[in-house]
C-alpha positions in Angstrom: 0.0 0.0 0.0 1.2 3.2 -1.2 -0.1 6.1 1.2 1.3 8.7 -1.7 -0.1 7.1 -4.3 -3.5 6.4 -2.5 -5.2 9.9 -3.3 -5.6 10.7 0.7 -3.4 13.2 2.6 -1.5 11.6 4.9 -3.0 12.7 9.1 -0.1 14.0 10.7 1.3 13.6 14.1 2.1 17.6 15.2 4.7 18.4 17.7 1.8 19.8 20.2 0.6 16.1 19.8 4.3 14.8 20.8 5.0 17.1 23.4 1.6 16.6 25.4 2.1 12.8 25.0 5.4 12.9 26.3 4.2 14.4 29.4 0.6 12.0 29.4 2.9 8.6 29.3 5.3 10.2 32.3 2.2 11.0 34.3 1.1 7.9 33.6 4.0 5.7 34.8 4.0 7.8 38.2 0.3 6.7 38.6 1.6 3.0 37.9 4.0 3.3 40.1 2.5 4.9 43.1 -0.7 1.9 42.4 2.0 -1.0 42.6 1.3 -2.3 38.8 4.1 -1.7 36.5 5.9 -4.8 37.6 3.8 -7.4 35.7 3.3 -4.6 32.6 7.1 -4.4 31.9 7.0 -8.5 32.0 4.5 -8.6 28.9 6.5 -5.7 27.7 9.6 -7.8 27.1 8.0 -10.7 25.4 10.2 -11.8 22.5 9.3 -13.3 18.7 11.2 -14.9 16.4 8.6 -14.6 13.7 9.4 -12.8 10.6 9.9 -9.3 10.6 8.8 -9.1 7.3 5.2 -10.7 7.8 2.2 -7.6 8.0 -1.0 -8.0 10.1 -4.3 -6.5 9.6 -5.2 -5.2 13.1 -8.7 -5.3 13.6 -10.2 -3.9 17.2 -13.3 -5.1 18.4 -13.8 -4.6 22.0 -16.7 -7.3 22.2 -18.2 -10.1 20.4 -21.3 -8.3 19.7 -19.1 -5.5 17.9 -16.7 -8.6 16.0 -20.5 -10.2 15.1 -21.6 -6.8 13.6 -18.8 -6.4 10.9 -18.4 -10.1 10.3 -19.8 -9.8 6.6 -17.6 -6.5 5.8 -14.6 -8.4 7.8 -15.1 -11.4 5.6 -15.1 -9.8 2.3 -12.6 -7.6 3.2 -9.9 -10.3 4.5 -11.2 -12.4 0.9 -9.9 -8.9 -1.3 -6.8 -9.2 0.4 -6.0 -13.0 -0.7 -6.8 -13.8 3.6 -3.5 -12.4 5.0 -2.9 -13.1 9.2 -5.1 -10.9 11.6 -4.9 -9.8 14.9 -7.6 -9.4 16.8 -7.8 -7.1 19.7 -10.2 -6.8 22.5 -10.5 -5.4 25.6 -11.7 -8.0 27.6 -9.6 -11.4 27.9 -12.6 -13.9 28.3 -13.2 -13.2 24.5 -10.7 -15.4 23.2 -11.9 -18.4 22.6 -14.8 -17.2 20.8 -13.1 -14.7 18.7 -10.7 -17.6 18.2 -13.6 -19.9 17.3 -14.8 -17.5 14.3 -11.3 -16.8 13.1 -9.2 -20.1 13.6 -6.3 -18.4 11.9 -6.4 -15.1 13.8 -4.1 -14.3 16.8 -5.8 -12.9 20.0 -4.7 -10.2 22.0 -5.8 -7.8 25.0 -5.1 -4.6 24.8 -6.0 -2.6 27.4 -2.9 -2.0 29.9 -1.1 1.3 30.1 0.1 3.4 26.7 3.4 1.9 26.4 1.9 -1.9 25.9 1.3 -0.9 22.7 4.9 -1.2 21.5 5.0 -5.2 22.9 2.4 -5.5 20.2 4.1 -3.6 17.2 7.2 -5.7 17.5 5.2 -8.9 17.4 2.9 -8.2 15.2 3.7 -5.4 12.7 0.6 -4.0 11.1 -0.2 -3.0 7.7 -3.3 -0.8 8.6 -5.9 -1.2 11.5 -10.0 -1.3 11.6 -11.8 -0.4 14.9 -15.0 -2.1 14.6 -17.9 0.7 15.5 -15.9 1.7 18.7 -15.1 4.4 20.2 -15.3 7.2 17.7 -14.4 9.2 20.4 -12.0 8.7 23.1 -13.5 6.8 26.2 -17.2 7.5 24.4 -18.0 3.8 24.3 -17.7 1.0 27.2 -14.5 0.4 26.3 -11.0 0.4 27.0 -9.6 1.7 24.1 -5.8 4.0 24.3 -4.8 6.8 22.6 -1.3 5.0 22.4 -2.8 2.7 19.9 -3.5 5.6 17.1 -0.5 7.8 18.1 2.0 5.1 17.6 0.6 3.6 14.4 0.1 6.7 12.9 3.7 7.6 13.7 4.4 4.8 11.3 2.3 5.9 8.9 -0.2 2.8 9.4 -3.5 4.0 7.9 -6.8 3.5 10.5 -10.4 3.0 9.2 -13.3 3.1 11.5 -16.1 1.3 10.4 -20.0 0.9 11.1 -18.8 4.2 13.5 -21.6 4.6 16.4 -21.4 7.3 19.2 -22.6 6.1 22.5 -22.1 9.3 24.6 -20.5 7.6 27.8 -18.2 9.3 30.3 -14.6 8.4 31.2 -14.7 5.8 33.7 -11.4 7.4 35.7 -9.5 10.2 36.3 -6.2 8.9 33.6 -9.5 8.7 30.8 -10.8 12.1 32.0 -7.7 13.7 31.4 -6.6 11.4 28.4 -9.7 12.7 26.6 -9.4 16.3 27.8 -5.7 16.5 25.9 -6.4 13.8 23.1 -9.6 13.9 22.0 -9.6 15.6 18.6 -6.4 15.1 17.9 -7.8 11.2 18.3 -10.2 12.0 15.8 -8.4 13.9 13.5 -5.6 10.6 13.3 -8.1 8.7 12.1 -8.0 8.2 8.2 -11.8 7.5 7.5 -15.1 7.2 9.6 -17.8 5.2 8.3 -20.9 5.6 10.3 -24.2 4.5 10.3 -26.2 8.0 10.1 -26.0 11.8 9.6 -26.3 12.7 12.9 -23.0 10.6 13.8 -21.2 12.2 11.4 -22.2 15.7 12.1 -21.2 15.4 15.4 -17.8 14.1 14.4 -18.0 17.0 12.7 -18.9 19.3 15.5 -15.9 17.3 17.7 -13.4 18.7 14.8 -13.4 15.9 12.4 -12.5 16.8 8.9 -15.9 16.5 6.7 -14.1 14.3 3.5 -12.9 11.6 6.2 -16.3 11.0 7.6 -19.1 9.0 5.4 -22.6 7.5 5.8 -22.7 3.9 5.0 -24.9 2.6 6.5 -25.6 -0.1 9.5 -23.3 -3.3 8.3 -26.1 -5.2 11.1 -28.5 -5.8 8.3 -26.1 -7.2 5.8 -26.1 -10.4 8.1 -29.5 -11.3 7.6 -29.8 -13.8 5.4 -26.6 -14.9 5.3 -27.8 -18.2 6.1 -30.9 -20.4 5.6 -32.8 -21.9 8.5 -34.3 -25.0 8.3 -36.1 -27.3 11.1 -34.1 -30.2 10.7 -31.1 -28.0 11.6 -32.4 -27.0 14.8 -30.7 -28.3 18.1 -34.6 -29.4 19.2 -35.3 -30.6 15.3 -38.3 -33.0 17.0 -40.2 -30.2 19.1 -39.7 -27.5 17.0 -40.9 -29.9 14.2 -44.5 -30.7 16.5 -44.8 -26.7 17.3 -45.3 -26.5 13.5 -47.5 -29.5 13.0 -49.9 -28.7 15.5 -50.8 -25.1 13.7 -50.9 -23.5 17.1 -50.4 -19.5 17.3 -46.8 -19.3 18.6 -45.7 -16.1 20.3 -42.3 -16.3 21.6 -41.1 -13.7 24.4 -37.2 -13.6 23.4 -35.0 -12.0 25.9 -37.6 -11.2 28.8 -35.0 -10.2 31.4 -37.2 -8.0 33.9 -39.4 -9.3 36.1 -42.0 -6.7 35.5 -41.5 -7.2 31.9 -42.1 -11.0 32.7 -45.3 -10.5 34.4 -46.6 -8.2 31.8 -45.9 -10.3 29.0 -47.8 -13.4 30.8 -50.8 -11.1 31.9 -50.7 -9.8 27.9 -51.1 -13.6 27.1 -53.3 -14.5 29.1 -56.1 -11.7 27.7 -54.7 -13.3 24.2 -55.8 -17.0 25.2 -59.1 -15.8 25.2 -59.6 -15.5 21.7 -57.5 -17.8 20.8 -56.9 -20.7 23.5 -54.8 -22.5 21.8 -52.2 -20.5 21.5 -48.7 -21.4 22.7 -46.4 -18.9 24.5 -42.5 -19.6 24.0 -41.1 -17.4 26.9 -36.8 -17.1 27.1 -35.7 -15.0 29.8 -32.0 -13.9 29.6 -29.9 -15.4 31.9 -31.7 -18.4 32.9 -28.6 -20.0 35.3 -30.0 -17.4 37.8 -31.9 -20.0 40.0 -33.2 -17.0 42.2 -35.1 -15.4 38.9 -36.2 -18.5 37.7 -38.0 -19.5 40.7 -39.2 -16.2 40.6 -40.5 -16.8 36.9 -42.3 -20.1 38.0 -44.1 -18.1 41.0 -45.5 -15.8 38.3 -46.7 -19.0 36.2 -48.1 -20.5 39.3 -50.1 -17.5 40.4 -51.5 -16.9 36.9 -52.8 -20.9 36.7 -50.7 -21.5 33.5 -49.9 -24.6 32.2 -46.3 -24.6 32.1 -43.2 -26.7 31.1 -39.7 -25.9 31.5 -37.7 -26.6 28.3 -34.7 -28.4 30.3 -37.1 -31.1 31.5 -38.9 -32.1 28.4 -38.4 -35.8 28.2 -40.1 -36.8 24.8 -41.0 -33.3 23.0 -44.7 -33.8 23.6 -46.0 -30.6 25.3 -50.0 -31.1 24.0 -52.0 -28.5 26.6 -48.7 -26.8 27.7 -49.5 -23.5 27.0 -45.8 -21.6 28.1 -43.0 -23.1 27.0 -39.9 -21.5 29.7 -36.6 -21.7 27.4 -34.2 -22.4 29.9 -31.6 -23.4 27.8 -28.8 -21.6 25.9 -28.4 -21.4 22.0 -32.0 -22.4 21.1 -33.4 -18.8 20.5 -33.3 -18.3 16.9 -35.0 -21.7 16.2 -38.0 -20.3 17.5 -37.9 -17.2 16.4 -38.1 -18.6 13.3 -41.4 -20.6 13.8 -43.2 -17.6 15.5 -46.3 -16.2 14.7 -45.2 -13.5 16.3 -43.1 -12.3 18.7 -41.8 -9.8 21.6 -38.0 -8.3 22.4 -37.6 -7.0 25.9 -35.8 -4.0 26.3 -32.3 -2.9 25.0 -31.9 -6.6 23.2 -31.3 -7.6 19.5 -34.2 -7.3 17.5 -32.5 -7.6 14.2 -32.8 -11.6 14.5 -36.4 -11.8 14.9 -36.9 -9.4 12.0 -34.7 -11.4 9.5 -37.5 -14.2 9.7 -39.8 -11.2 8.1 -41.8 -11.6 12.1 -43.8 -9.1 13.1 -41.4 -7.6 16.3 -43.6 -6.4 19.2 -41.6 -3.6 21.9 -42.4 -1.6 24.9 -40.7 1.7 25.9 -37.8 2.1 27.6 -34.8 1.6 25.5 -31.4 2.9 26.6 -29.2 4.9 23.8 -26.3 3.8 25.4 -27.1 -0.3 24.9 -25.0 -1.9 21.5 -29.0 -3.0 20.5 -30.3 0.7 20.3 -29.3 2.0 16.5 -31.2 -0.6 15.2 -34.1 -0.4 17.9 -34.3 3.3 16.7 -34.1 2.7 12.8 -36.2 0.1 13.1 -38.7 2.1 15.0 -38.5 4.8 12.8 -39.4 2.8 9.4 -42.3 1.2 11.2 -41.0 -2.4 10.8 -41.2 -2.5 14.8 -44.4 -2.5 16.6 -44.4 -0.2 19.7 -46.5 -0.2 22.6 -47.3 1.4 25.8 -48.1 -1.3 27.9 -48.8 -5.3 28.5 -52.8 -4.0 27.6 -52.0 -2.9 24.3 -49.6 -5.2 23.6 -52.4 -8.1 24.1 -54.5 -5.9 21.8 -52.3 -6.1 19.0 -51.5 -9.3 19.3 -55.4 -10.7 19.6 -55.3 -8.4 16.3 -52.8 -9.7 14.6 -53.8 -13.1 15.1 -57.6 -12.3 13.7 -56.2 -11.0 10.2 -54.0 -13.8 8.9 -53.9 -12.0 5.5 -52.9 -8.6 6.9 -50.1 -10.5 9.0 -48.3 -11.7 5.7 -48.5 -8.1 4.0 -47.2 -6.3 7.4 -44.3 -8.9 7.1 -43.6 -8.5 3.4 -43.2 -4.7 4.4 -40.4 -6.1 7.3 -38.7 -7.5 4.5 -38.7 -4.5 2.2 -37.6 -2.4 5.3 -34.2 -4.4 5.8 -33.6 -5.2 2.6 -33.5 -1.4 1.9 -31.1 -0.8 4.7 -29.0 -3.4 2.9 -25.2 -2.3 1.2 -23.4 -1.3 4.2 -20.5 -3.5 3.6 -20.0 -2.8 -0.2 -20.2 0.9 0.9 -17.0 0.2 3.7 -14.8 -1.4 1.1 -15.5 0.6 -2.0 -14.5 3.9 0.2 -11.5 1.9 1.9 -10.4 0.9 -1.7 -10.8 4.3 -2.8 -9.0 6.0 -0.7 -6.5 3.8 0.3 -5.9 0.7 -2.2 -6.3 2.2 -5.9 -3.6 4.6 -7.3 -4.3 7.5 -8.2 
């Protein structure tokens, strides 16, 4: 790659820069010292490698599976125009490595989130031809993140160009008083390092704007979420409960699955909404999947609510032989079974500040309540979604048992709305072909 050649002015590291990061990294090392924790940093520090110094790596920085999920198709297609050379990937969390590990076999894993002058430990053992930051920060310490403004001073001292892609701006504070002042002396010229933003909306970008960003290095492309769905094709013999999922469909019963009911207000409300459904239509079949069901203390808490409402209930855990004739809620208790039945719903319900992207790649009608949180990874395509009316929001358990008894009564209507879902995301489709045409442009083609 040929920075002079690639049509982009190169970002350049001033001597204001220099001098205030001289004085950040001695700072800095006082703090370590004074805490007791540069011993074991200096340890990593002097790791050795005898791999080829002439070997490049594409960097890629993704603080969280949700965030390595998000760019996966852009990731893929990208790495497949390059002819697949070795990655890095980066987090800030060390608990991510063997998935991140499990979606990249060939990729190398490392945490990154020690003080500024880790940064060289990873330059000498893995020298980098360019680096993507998958959606965060956009900002210093604006995401829940632990991302250093070592990374982009040091690479772009070495003239290693940094794309930001599927760019979101969460609006968090520094978590300490190093971040505080970090982002008080670094935060524009952060941005202004970066080589090119791609962000999901206009408002994104004319904020970057606002920060100091330079208008030709940030561009709308676009949420890279959506090109995901349909990447693959579900099919019931697939599923990890083929046999069950199989006799949910044969019996014709309304299915209305409550994915990621985490509240226990939410919980009640959602049984209370389904119980004024079952009225009109009593043979319908609630699939109920609370988040975190290891928590004994909510579960029992969950079966109370059952109890007191005289519902017929089965835990999925202790189905013996997949016959669950009269059950009427179905508890998913188990892990990695969502999507199957999401993709056998009638219809179906997100609890707050969760992914409702998956449901809506079946073409499912997507029920909500209030009460989402702008700082939660799920909210731009809450909002979006919201916004072209392919999510269905109400006030309350009462109205949500209104629309559903609705929606249930107009079978016809039900597959127009849903033909609209799919026109809806398929629209908001292009994101990744957007990312690499402008990181070819303004990087990869001569002049």
């Amino acid at each position: 790659m040929d920075y002079k050649k690639s049509g982009l002015s190169y970002p350049k590291v001033y001597f204001i820069t220099r001098l205030k990061w001289v004085f950040f990294c001695c700072l800095e090392r006082v703090v370590e010292i004074l805490s007791g924790s540069s011993k074991n940093h200096r340890e990593k520090e002097n790791i050795e490698t005898k791999r080829s110094a002439q070997v490049e790596f594409i960097w890629i920085f993704a603080s969280t599976i949700g965030e390595l999920n998000t760019i996966g198709p852009f990731l893929r297609r990208f790495l497949s125009e390059l002819q697949n050379p070795p990655i890095v990937l980066i987090s800030d969390h060390e608990h991510y490595r063997e998935p991140y590990i499990t979606k990249y076999p060939s990729a190398y894993f490392e945490v990154l989130n020690e003080p500024s002058y880790d940064i060289h430990r990873l330059l000498k053992l893995y020298p980098p031809k360019l680096l993507i930051i998958a959606e965060i920060p956009c900002m210093l310490s604006d995401a829940p993140c632990r991302f250093s403004f070592s990374i982009i001073y040091e690479l772009k001292k070495k003239r290693i160009p940094i794309f930001l892609v599927n760019g979101w701006l969460y609006h968090y504070k520094p978590a300490c008083c190093m971040d505080w002042f970090e982002k008080l002396l670094f935060n524009k010229d952060y941005i202004n390092l970066i080589d090119l933003y791609m962000v999901q909306n206009e408002s994104i970008k004319q904020e970057l704007i606002a920060q100091g960003a330079e208008e030709d290095r940030v561009i709308v492309t676009g949420n890279i979420k959506f090109d995901a769905v349909g990447d693959s094709h579900w099919s019931a013999d697939n599923a990890k409960s083929a046999k069950l999922v199989k006799a949910i469909i044969d019996s014709k019963r309304p299915c209305i699955i409550g994915g990621c009911v985490t509240n226990l207000n939410d919980q009640m409300g959602i049984l209370d909404a389904f119980i004024k459904a079952l009225g009109r239509f009593p043979e319908s079949l609630l699939v109920l999947a609370p988040r975190h069901p290891e928590n004994k203390e909510r579960m029992e808490k969950l079966e109370i609510f059952l109890k007191e409402r005289n519902l017929r209930y089965i835990f999925k855990s202790k189905i013996s032989d997949d016959n669950i004739d009269g059950i009427k809620v179905l508890v998913l208790d188990t892990v990695g079974e969502l999507k199957d039945f999401y993709a056998i719903a009638t219809i179906i319900y997100i609890g707050p500040n969760h992914n409702v992207l998956e449901p809506l790649s079946f073409w499912k009608r997507v029920f909500v309540m209030p009460g989402w949180e702008p700082k939660y990874p799920s909210y731009p395509v809450y909002k979006q979604m919201l916004e072209e009316g392919a999510l269905c929001e109400v006030k309350d358990p009462e109205e949500l048992a209104e629309e559903w008894i609705r929606y249930l009564s107009d079978p016809a209507g039900c597959l127009n709305e849903n033909e609209k879902i799919k026109s809806v995301i398929e629209k908001m489709q292009g994101a990744t072909e957007r990312n690499i045409r402008f990181i070819q442009n303004r990087l990869m083609r001569q002049a």
